[in-house]
C-alpha positions in Angstrom: -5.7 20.3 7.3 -1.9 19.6 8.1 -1.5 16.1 6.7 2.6 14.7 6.6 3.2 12.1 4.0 5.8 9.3 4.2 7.1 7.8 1.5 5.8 10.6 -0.8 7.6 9.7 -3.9 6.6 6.4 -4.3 3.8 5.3 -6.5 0.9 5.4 -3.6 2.6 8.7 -2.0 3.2 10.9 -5.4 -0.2 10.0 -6.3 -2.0 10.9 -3.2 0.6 14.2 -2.8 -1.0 15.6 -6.3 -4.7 14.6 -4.9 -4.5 16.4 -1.4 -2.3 19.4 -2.1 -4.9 22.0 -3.5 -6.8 22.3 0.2 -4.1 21.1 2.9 -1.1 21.7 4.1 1.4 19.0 3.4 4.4 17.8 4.7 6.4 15.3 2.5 8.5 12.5 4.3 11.1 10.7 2.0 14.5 9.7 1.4 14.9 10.2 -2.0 15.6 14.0 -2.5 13.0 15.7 -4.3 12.8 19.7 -5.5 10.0 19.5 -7.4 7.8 19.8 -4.2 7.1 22.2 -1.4 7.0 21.4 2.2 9.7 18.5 1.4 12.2 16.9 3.5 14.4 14.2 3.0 14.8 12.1 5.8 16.1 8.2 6.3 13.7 6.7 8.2 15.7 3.8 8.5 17.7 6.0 11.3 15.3 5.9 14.1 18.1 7.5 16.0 18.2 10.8 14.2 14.2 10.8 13.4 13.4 12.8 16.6 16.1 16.0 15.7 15.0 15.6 12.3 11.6 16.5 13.3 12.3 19.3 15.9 14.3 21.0 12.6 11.1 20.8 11.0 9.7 23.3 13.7 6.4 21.1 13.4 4.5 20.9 16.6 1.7 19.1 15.5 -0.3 17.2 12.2 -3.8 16.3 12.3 -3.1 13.6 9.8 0.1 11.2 9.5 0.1 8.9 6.1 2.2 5.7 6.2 3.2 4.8 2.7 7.0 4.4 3.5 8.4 1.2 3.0 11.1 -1.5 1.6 9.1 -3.7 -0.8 9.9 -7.4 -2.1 11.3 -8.3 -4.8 12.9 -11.2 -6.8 16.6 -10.0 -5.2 15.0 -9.5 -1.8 12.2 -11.6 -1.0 14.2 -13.6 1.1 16.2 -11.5 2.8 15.7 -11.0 6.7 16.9 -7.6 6.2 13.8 -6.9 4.5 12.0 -7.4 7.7 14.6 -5.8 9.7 14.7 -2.3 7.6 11.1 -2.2 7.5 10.4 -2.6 11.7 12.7 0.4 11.6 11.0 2.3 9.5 8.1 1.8 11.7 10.0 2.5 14.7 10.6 6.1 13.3 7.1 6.9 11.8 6.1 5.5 16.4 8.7 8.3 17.0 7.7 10.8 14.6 4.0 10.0 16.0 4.5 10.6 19.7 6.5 13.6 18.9 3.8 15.4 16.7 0.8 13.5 18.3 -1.7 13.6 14.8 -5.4 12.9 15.0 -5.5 9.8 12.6 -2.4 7.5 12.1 -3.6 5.9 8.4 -1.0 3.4 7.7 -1.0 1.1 4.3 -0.4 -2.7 4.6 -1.1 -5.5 2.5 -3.2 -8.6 1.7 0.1 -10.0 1.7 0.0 -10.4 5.6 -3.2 -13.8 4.4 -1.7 -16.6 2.7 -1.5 -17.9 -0.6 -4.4 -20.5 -0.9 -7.9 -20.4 -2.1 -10.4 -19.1 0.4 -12.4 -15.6 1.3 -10.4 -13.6 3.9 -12.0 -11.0 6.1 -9.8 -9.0 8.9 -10.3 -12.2 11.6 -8.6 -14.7 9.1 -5.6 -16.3 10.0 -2.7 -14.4 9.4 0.2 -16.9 7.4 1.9 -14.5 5.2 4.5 -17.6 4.6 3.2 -18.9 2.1 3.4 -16.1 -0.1 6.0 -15.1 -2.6 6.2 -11.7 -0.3 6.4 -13.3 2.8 8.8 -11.5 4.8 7.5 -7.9 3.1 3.7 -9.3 4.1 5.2 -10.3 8.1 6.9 -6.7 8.3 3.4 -4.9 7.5 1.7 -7.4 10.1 4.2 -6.6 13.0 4.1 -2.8 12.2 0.5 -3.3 12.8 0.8 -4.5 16.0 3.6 -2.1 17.0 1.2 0.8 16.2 -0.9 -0.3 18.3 1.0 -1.3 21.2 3.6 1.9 21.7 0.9 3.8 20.7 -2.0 2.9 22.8 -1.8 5.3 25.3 -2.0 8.1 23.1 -5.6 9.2 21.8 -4.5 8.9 17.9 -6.7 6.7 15.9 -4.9 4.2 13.9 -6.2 2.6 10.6 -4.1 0.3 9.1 -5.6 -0.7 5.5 -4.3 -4.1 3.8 -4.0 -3.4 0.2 -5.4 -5.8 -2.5 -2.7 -5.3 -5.7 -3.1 -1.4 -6.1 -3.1 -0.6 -10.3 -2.5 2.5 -12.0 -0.1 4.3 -13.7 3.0 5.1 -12.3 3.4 1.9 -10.2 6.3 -0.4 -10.5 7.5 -2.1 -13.9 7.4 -5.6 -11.6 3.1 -5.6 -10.5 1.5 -8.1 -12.4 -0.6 -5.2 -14.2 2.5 -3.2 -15.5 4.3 -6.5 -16.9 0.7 -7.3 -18.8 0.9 -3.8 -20.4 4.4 -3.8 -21.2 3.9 -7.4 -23.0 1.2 -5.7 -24.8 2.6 -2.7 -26.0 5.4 -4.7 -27.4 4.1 -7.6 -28.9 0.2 -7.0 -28.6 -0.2 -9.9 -26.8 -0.7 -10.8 -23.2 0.8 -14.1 -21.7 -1.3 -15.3 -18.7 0.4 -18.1 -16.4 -2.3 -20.6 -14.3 -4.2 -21.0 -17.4 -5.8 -17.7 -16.6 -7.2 -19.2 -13.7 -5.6 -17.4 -10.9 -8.3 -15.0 -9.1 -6.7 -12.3 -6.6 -8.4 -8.6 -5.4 -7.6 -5.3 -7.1 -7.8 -2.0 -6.0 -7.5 0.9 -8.7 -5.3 4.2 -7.4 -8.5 6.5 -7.8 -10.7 4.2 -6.0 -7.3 4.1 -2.8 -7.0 7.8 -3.2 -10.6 8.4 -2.8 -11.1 6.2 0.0 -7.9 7.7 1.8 -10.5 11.3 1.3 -13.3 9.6 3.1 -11.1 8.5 6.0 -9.7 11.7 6.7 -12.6 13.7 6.5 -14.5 11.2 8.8 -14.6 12.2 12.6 -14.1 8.7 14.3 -12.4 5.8 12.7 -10.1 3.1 14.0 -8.9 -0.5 13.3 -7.7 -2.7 10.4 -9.6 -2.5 7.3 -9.3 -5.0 3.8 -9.4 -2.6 1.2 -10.4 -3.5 -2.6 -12.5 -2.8 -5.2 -12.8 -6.0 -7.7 -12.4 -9.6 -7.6 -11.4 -11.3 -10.6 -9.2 -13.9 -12.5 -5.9 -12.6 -14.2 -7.8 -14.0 -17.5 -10.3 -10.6 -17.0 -7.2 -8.2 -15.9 -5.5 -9.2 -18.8 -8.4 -8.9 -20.8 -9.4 -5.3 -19.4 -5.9 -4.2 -20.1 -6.4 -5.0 -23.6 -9.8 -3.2 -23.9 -8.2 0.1 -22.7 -5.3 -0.3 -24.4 -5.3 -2.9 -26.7 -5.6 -2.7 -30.9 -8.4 -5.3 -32.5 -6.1 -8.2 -33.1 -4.5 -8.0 -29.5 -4.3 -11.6 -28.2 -4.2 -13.7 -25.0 -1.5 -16.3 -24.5 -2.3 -19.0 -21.5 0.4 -21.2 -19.8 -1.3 -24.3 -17.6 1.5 -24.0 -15.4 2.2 -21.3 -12.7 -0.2 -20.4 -10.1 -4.2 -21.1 -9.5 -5.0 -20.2 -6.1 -7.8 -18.0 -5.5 -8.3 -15.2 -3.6 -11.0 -13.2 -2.3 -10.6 -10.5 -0.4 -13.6 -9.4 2.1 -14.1 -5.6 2.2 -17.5 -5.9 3.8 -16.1 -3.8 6.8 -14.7 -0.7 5.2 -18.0 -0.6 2.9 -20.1 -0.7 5.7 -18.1 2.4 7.3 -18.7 4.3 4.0 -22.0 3.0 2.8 -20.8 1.4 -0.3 
């Protein structure tokens, strides 16, 4: 299968890269240069301009697969920077570009829970959408309008779009600033985890083998469109940090909990991708 892969050095993109190589034919999206892999091209896809000669010099004239993983994420610099939104929507405008040009079966593009608010309740896809009053709340409105622009420019095309919002993805190789990497860093250096919110907080995790392995069962299924929560546990940062410490932890590792910071909880309903799959 001809898959191409944006954002393909990033934590999401590298991983899936090393997962799908062995039996398909991949072509790697990115802006960072990378010469480590075949089939790689470095392209800005914050040029829209330039993304349709880009992709004629790739001499593609078709994918059956297009993965979304490009994007600008928030962080403590950024978060509230409207340039966050901006640079995203172009990046969507090129990957709408890139699709009409190379017209792929399945357009599988990766949002975020982010797009719900921050407050206590159980959201399924029909929720309201209020991503200000999170943290990431211009990164969270920029995956919600890519949604919608997917679907309008490209609704007269027959390519099936799935756009999947993310509870916090965990593994290795993700940013030093996830909640999850900052635990295990605290560990390893002073074997002890400091939990904020009394360890109270509860939010929906998704582990990169159980993404990547989903991602498998969505390409290899025939028919499948629409906008999918996607997660595999719900618990309270008290149990996260408390897994971390049974993986990686020493006998005497301890648990730290601050009252203040936040509480909320979060559950995030994945009823309608497990009913695709059986789960």
């Amino acid at each position: 299968m001809k898959i191409l892969i944006t954002g393909s050095s990033g934590f999401i993109g590298n991983t899936l890269v090393e997962e799908l190589v062995p039996n398909n034919e991949l072509i790697l999206i990115d802006k960072a240069k990378s010469e480590k892999k075949e089939n790689f091209h470095e392209i800005n896809l914050l040029n829209p301009d330039l993304i349709e000669t880009a992709i004629d010099n790739l001499k593609l004239k078709t994918v059956d697969v297009l993965i979304h993983c490009a994007s600008i994420l928030a962080t403590k610099e950024n978060h509230k920077d409207i340039h966050l939104l901006y640079n995203n929507l172009k990046i969507t405008e090129s990957v709408i570009i890139i699709a009409k040009v190379l017209k792929p079966k399945k357009i599988i593009n990766f949002s975020t829970i982010g797009v719900y608010p921050n407050m206590d309740g159980i959201y399924t896809e029909k929720s309201e959408i209020k991503p200000s009053q999170n943290f990431e709340a211009i990164y969270g409105l920029s995956k919600f309008c890519s949604e919608e622009l997917f679907a309008f420019m490209l609704n007269e095309t027959e390519t099936q779009i799935i756009n999947l919002r993310l509870a916090q993805t965990i593994g290795e190789g993700m940013r030093n600033d996830r909640i999850y990497s900052i635990m295990l860093s605290e560990l390893i250096k002073s074997n002890k985890i400091t939990v904020w919110g009394n360890g109270e907080r509860i939010s929906s995790f998704i582990s990169i083998e159980y993404l990547i392995t989903t991602i498998k069962k969505i390409i290899e299924k025939d028919y499948i469109e629409g906008t999918y929560n996607i997660g595999e546990k719900t618990i309270s940062y008290l149990q996260l940090a408390k897994d971390i410490i049974d993986k990686y932890g020493k006998f005497d590792s301890e648990i730290v909990l601050l009252d203040k910071g936040q509480k909320s909880k979060i559950y995030l309903d994945t009823t309608k991708i497990n009913q695709i799959f059986n789960k």
